[in-house]
BARO-513790 format. One record per atom (N, C-alpha, C): atom name; residue number from 1; residue in three letters; x, y, z. Coordinates in pm, 1 decimal. Example, Ala and Ser with C-alpha at 12.3 -4.5 7.8 and 13.67 -1.06 7.14 Angstrom:
BEGIN
+------+------+------+----------+----------+----------+
| name | resi | resn |        x |        y |        z |
+------+------+------+----------+----------+----------+
|    N |    1 |  ALA |   1319.0 |   -569.0 |    780.0 |
|   CA |    1 |  ALA |   1230.0 |   -450.0 |    780.0 |
|    C |    1 |  ALA |   1320.0 |   -330.0 |    780.0 |
|    N |    2 |  SER |   1285.0 |   -225.0 |    708.0 |
|   CA |    2 |  SER |   1367.0 |   -106.0 |    714.0 |
|    C |    2 |  SER |   1290.0 |      3.0 |    787.0 |
+------+------+------+----------+----------+----------+
END
This chain:
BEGIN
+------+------+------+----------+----------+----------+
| name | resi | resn |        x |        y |        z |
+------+------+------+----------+----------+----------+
|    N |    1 |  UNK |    338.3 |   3973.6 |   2165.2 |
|   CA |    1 |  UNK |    349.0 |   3853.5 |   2084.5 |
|    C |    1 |  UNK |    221.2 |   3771.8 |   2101.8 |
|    N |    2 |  UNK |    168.7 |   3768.8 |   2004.7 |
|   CA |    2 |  UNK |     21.3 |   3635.9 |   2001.6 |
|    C |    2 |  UNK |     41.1 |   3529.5 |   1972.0 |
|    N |    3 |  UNK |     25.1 |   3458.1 |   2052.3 |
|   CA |    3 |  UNK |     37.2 |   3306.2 |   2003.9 |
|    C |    3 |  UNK |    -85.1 |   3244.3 |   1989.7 |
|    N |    4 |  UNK |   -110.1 |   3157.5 |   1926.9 |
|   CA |    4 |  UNK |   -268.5 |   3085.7 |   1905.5 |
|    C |    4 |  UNK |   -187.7 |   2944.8 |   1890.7 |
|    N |    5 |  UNK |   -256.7 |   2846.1 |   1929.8 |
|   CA |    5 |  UNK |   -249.0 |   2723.0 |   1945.6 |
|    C |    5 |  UNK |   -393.8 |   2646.4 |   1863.4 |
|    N |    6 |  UNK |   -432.4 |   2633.8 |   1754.0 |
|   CA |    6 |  UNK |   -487.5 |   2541.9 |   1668.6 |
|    C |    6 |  UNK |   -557.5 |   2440.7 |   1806.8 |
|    N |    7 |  UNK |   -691.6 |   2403.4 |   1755.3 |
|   CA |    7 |  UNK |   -740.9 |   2347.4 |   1855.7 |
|    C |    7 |  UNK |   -740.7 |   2193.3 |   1848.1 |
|    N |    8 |  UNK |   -733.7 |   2095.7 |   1889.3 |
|   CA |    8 |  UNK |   -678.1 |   1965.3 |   1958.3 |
|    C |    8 |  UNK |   -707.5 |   1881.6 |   1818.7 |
|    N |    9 |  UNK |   -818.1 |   1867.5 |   1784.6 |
|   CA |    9 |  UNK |   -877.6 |   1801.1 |   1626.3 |
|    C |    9 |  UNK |   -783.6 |   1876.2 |   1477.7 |
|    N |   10 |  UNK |   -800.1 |   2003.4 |   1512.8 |
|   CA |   10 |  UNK |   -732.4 |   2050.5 |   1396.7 |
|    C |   10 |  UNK |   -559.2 |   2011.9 |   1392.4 |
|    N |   11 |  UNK |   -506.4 |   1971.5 |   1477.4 |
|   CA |   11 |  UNK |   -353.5 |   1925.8 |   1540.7 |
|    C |   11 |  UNK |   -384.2 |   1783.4 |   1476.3 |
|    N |   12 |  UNK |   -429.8 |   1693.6 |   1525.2 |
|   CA |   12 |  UNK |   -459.7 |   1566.8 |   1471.1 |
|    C |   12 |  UNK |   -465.2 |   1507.7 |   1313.2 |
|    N |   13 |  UNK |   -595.2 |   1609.9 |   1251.1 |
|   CA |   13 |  UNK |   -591.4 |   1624.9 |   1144.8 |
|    C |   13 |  UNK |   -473.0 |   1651.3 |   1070.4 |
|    N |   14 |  UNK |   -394.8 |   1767.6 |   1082.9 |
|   CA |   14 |  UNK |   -295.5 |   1811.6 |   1073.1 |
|    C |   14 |  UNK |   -177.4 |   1684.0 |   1024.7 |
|    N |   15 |  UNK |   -130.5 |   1637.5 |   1144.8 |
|   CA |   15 |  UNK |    -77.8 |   1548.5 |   1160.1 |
|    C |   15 |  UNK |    -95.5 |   1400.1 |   1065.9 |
|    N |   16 |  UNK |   -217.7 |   1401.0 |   1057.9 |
|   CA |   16 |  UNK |   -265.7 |   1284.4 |    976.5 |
|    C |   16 |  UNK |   -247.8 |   1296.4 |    841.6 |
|    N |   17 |  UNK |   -280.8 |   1425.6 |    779.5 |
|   CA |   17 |  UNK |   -262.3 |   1428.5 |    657.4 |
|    C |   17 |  UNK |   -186.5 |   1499.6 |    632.1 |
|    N |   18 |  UNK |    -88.4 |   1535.5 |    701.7 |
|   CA |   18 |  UNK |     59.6 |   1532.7 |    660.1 |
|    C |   18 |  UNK |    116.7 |   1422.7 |    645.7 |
|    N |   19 |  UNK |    117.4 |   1320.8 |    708.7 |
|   CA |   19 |  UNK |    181.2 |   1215.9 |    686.4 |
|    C |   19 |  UNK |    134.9 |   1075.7 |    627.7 |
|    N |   20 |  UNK |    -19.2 |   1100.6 |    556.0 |
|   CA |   20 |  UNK |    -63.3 |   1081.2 |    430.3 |
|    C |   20 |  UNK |    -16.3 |   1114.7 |    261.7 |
|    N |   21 |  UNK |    -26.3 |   1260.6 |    324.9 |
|   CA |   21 |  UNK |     13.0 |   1294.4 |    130.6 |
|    C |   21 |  UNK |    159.9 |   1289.4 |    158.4 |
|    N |   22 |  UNK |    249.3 |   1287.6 |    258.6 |
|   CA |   22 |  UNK |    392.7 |   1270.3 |    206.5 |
|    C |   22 |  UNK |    437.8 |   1082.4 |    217.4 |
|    N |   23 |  UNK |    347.5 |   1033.2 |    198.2 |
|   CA |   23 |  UNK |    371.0 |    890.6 |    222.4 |
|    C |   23 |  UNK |    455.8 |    842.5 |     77.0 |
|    N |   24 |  UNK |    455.8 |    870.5 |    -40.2 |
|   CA |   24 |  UNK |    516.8 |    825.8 |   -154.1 |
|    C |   24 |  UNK |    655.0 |    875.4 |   -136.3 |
|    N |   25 |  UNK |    713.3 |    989.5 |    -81.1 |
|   CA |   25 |  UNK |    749.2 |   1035.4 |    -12.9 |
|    C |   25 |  UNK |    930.4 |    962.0 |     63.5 |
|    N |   26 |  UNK |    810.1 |    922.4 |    149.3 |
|   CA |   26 |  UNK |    872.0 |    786.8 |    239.5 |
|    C |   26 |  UNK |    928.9 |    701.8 |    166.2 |
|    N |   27 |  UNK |    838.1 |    675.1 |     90.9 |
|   CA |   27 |  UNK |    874.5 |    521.0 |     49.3 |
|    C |   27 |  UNK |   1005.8 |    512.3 |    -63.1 |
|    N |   28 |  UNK |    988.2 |    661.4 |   -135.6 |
|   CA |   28 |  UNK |   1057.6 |    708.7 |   -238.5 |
|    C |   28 |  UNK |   1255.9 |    700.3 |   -159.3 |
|    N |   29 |  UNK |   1226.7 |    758.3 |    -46.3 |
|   CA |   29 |  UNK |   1345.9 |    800.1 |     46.2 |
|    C |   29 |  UNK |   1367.9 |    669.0 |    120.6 |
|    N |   30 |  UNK |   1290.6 |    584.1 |    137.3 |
|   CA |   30 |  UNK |   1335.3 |    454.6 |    160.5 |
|    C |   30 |  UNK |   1419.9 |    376.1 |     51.9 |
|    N |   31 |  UNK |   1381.6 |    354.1 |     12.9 |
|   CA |   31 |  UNK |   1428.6 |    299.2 |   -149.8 |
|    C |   31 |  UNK |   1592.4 |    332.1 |   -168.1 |
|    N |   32 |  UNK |   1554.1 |    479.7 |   -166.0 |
|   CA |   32 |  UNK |   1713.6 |    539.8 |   -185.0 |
|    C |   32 |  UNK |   1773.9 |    500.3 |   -106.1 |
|    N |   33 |  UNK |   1767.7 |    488.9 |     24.3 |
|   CA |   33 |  UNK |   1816.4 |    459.3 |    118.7 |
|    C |   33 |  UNK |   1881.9 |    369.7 |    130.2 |
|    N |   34 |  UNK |   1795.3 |    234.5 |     63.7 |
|   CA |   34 |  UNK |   1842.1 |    105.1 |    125.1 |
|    C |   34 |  UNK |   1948.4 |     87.7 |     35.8 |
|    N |   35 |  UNK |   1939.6 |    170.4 |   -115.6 |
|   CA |   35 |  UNK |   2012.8 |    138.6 |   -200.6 |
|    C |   35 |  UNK |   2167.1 |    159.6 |   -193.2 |
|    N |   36 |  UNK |   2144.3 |    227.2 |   -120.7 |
|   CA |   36 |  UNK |   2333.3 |    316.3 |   -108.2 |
|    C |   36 |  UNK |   2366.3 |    238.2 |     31.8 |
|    N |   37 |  UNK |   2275.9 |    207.7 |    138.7 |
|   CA |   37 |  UNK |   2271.3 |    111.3 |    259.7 |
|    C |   37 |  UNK |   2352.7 |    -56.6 |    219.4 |
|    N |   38 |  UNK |   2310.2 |    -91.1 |    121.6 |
|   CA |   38 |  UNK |   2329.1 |   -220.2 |     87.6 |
|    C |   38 |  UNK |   2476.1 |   -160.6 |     78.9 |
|    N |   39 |  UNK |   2553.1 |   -313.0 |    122.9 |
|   CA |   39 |  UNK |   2722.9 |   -318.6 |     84.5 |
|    C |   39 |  UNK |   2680.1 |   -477.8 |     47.7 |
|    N |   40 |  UNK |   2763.6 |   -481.4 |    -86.8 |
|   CA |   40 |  UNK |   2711.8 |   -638.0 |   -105.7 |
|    C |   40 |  UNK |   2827.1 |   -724.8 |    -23.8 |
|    N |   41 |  UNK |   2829.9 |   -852.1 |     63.0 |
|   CA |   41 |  UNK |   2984.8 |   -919.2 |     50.8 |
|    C |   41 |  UNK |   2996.7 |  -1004.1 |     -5.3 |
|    N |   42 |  UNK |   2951.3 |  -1059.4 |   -103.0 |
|   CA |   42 |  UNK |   2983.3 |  -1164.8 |   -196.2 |
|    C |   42 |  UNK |   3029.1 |  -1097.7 |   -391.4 |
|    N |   43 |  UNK |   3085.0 |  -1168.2 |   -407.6 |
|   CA |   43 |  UNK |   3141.7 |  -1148.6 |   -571.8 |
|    C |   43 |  UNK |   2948.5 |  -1131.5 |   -636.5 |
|    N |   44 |  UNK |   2884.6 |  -1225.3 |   -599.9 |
|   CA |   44 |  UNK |   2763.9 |  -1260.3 |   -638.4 |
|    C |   44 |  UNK |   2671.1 |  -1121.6 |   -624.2 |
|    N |   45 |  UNK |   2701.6 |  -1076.5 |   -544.1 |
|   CA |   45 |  UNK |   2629.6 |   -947.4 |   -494.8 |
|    C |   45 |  UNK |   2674.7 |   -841.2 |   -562.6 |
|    N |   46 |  UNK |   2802.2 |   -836.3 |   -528.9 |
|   CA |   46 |  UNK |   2819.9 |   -717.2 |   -610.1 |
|    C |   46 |  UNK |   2799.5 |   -696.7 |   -753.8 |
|    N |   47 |  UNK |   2808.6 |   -794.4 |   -853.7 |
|   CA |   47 |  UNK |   2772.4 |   -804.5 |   -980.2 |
|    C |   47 |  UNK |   2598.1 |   -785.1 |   -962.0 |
|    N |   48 |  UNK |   2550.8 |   -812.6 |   -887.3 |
|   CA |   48 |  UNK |   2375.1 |   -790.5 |   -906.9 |
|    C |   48 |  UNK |   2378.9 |   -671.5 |   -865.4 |
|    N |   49 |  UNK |   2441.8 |   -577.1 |   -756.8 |
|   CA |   49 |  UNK |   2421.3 |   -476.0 |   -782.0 |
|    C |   49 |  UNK |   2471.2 |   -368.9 |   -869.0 |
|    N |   50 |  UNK |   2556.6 |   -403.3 |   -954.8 |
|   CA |   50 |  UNK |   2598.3 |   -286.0 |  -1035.9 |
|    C |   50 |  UNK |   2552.2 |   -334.3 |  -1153.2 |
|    N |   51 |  UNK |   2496.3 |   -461.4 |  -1213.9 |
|   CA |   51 |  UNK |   2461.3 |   -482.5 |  -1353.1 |
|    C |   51 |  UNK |   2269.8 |   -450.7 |  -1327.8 |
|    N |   52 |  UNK |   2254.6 |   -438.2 |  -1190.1 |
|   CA |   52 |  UNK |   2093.3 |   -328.2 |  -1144.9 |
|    C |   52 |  UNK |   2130.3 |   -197.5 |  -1188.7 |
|    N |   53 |  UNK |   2211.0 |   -165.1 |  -1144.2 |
|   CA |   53 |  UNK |   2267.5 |     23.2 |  -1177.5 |
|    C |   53 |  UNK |   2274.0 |     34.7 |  -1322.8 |
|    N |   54 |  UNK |   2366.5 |    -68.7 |  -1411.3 |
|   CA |   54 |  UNK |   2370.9 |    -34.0 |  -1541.4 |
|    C |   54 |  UNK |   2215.1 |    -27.8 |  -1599.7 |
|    N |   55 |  UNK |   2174.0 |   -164.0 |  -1559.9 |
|   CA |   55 |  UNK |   1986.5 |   -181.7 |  -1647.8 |
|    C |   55 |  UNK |   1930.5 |   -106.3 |  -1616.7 |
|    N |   56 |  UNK |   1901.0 |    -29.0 |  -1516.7 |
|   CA |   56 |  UNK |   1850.7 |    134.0 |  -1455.7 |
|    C |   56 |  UNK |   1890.6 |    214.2 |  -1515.6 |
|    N |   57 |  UNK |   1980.3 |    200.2 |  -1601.3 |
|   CA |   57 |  UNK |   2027.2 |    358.5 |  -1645.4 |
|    C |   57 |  UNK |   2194.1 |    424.6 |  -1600.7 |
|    N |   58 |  UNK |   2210.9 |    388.8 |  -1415.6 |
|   CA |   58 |  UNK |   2295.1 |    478.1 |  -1399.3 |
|    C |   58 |  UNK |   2263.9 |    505.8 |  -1258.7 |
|    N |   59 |  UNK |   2282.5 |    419.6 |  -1154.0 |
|   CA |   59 |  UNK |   2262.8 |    529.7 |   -958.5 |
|    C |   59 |  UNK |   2095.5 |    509.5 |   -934.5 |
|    N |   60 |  UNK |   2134.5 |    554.5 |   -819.4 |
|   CA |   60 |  UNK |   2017.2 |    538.1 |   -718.2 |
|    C |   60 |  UNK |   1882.0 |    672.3 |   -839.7 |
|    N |   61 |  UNK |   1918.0 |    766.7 |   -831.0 |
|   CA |   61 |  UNK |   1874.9 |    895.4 |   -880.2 |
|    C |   61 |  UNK |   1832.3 |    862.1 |  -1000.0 |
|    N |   62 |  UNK |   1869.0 |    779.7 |  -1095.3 |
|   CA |   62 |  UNK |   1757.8 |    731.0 |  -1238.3 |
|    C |   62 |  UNK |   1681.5 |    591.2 |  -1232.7 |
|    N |   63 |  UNK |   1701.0 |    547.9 |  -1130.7 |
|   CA |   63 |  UNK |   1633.8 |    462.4 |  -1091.2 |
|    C |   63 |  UNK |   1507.3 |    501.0 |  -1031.1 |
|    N |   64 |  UNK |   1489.1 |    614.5 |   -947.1 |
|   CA |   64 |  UNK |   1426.1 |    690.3 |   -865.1 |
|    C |   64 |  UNK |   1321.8 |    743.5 |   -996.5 |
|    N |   65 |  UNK |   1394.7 |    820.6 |  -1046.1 |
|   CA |   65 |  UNK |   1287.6 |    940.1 |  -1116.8 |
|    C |   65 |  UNK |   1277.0 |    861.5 |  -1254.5 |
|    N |   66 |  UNK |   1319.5 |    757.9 |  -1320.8 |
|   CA |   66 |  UNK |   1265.2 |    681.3 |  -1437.8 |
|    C |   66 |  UNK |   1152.7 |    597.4 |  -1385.7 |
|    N |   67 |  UNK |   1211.6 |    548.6 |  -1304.6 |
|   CA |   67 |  UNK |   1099.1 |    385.1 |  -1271.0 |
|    C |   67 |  UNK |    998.6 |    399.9 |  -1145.9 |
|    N |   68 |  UNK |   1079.4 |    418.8 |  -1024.1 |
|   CA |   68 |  UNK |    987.7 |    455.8 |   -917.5 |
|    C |   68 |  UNK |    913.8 |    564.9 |   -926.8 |
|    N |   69 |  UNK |    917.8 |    664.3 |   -947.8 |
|   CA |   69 |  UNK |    843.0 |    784.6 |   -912.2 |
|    C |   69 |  UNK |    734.1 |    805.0 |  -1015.2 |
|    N |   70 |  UNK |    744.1 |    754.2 |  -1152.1 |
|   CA |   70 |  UNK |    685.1 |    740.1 |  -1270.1 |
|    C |   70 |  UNK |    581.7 |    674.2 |  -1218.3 |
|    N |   71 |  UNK |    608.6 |    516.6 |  -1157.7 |
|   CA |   71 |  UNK |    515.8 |    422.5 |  -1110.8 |
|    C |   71 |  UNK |    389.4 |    461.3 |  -1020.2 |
|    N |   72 |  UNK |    490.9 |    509.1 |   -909.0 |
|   CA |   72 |  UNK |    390.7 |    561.3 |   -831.8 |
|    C |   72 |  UNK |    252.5 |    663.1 |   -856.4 |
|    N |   73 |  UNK |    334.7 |    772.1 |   -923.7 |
|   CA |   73 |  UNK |    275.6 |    874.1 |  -1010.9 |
|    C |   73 |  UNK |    140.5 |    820.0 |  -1075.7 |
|    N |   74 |  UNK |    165.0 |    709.1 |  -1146.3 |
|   CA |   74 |  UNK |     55.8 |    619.9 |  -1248.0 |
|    C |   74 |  UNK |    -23.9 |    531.1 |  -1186.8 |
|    N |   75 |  UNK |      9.6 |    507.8 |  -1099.1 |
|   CA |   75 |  UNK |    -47.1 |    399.4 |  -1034.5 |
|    C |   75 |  UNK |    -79.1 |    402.8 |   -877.9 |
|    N |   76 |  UNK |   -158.0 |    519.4 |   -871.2 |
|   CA |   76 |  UNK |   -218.3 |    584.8 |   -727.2 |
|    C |   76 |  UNK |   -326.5 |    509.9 |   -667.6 |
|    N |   77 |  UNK |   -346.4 |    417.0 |   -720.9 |
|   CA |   77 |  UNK |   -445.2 |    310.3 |   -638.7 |
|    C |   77 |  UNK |   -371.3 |    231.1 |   -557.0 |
|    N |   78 |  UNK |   -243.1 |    217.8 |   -600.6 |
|   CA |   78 |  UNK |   -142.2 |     91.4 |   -499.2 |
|    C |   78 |  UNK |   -115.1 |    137.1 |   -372.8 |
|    N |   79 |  UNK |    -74.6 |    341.8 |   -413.9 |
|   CA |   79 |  UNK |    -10.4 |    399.0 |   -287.6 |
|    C |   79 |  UNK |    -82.5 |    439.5 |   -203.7 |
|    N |   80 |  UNK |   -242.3 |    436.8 |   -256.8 |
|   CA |   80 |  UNK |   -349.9 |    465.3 |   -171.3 |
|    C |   80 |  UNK |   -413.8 |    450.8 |    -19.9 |
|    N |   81 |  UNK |   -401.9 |    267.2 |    -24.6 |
|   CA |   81 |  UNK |   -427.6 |    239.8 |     74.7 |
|    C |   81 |  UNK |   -327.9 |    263.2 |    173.9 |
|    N |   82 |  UNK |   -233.5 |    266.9 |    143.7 |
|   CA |   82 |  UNK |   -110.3 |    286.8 |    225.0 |
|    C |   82 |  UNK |    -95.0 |    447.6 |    273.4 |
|    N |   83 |  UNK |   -114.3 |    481.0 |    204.6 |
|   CA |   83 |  UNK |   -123.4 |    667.6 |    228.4 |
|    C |   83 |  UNK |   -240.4 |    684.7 |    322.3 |
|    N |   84 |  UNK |   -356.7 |    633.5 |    331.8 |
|   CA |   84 |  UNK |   -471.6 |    630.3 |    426.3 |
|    C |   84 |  UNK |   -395.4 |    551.7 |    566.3 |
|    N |   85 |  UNK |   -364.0 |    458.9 |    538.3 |
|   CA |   85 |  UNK |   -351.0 |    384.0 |    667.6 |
|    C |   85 |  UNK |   -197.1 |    461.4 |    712.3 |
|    N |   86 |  UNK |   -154.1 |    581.1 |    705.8 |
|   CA |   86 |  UNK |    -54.2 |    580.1 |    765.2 |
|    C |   86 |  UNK |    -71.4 |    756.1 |    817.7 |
|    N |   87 |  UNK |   -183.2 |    783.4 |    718.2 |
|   CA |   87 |  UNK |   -236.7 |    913.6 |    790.7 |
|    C |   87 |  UNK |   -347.8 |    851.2 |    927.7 |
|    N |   88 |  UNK |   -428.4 |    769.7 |    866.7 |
|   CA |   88 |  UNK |   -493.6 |    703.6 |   1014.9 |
|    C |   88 |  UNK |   -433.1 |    648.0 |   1125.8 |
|    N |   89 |  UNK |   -312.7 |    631.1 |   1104.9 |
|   CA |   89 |  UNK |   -227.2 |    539.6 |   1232.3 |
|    C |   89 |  UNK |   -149.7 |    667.3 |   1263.7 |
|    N |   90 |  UNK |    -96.6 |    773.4 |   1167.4 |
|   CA |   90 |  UNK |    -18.9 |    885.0 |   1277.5 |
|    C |   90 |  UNK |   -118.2 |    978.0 |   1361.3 |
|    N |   91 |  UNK |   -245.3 |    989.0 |   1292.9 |
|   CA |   91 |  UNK |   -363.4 |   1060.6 |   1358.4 |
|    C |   91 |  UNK |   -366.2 |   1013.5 |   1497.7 |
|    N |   92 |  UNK |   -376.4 |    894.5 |   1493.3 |
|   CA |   92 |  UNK |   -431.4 |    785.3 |   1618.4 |
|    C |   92 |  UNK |   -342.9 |    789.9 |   1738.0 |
|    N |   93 |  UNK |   -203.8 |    746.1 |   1665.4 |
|   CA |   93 |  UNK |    -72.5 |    794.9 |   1783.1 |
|    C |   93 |  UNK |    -61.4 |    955.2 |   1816.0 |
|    N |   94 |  UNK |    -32.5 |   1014.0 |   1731.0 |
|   CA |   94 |  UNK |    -57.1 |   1163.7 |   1779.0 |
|    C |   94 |  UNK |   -146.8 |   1185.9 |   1871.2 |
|    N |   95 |  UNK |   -258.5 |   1148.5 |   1870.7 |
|   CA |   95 |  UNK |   -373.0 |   1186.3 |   1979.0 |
|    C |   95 |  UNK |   -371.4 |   1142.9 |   2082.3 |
|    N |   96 |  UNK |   -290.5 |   1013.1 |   2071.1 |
|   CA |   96 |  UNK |   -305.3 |    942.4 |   2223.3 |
|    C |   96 |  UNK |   -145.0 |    994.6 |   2286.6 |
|    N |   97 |  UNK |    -88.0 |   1014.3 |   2191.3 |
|   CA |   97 |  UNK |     55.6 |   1061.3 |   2268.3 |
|    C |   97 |  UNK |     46.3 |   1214.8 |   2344.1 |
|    N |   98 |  UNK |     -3.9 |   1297.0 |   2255.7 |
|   CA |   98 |  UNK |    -60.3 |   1414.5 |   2319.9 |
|    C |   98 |  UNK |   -143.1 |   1380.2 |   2448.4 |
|    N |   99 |  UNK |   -280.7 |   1359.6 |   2450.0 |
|   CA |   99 |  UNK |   -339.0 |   1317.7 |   2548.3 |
|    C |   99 |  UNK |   -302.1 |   1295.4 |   2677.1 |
|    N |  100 |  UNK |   -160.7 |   1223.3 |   2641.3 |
|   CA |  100 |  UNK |    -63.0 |   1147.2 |   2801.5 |
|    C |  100 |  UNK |     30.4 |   1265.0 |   2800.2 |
|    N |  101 |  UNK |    121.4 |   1252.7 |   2752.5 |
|   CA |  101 |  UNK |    211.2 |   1385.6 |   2735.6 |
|    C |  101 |  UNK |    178.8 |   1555.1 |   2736.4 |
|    N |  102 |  UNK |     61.6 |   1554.6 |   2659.9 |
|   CA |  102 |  UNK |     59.7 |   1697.0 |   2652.0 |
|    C |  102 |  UNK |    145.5 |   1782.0 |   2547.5 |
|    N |  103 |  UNK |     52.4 |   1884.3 |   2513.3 |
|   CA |  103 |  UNK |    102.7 |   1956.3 |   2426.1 |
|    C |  103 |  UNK |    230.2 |   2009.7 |   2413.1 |
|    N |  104 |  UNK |    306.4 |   2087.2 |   2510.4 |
|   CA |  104 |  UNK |    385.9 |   2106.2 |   2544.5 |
|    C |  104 |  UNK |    528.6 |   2020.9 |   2499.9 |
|    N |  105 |  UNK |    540.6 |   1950.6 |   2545.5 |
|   CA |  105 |  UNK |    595.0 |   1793.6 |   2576.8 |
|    C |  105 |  UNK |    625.8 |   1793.4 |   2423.3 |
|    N |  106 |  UNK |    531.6 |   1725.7 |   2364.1 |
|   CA |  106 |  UNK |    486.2 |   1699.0 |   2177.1 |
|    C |  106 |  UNK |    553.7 |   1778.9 |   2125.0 |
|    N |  107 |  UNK |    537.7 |   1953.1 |   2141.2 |
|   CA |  107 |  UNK |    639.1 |   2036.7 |   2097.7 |
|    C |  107 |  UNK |    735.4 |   2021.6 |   2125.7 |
|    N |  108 |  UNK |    788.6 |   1994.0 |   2198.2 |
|   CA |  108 |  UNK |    936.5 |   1971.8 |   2161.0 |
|    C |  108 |  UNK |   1017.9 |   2086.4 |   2316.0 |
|    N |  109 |  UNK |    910.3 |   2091.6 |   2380.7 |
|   CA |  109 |  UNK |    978.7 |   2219.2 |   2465.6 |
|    C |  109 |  UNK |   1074.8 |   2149.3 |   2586.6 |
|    N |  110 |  UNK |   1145.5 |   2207.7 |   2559.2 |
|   CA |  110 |  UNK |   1291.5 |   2116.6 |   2660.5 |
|    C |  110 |  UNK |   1255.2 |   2105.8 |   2821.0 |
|    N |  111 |  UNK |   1203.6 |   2257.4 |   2844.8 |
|   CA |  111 |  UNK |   1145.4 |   2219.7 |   2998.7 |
|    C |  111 |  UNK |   1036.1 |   2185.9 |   3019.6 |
|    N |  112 |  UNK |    954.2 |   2132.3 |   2936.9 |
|   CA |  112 |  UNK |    815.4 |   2059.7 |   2980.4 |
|    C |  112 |  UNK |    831.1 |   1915.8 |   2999.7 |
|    N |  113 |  UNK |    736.5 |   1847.3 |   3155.3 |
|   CA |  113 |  UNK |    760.9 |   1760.7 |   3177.2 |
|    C |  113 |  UNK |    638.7 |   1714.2 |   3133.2 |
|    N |  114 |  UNK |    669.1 |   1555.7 |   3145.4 |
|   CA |  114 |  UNK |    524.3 |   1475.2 |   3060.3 |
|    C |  114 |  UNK |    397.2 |   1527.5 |   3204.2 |
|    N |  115 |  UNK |    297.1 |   1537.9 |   3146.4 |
|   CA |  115 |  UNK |    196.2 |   1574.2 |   3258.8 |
|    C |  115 |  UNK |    134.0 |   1424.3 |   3324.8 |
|    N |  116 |  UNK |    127.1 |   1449.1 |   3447.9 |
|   CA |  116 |  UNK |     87.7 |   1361.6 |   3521.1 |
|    C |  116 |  UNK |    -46.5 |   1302.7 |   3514.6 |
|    N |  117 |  UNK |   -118.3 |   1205.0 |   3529.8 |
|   CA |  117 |  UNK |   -289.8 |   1169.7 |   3501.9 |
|    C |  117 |  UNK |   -326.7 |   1131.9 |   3633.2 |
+------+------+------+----------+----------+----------+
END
């Protein structure tokens, strides 16, 4: 069995722009989230949220793929900076978490302990 382990920069990288280009992603699955999350408790609430559902169309899911995802889609300068700064900030933590921890550890391996400095 060969194993190769990708070398320390290429892991980083990795990491960074993975969680760059899936940043619309996020935000897309946030959204949904909060939407089905929300319980309204007022009479007041609940009428704002279901006369939102009707003017949408219909649910979380045509709200999603009419309005949000369209937006985003069109308007890649907004999600930009945000997609950079979140591949630069997981790059940054990744490296320093590795660094202390160790590879091992990062993977996920049940008997590796954090390495000592």
């Amino acid at each position: 069995e060969v194993e190769t382990v990708p070398p320390f920069a290429v892991r980083v990288a990795l990491v960074g722009a993975s969680a760059g280009v899936f940043t619309p992603v996020f935000a897309t699955a946030g959204i949904f989230a909060a939407w089905y999350q929300y319980r309204p408790s007022t009479l007041q609430g609940i009428i704002l949220k279901y006369s939102t559902l009707i003017a949408f169309g219909g649910g979380a899911y045509t709200m999603l793929f009419r309005t949000i995802i369209p937006f985003m889609a069109h308007h890649g300068e907004i999600v930009l900076p945000f997609a950079l700064a979140n591949g630069i900030s997981a790059s940054i933590f990744y490296a320093a978490l590795e660094r202390h921890y160790g590879l091992d550890f990062m993977a996920g391996k049940v008997d590796a302990a954090p390495k000592q400095s």
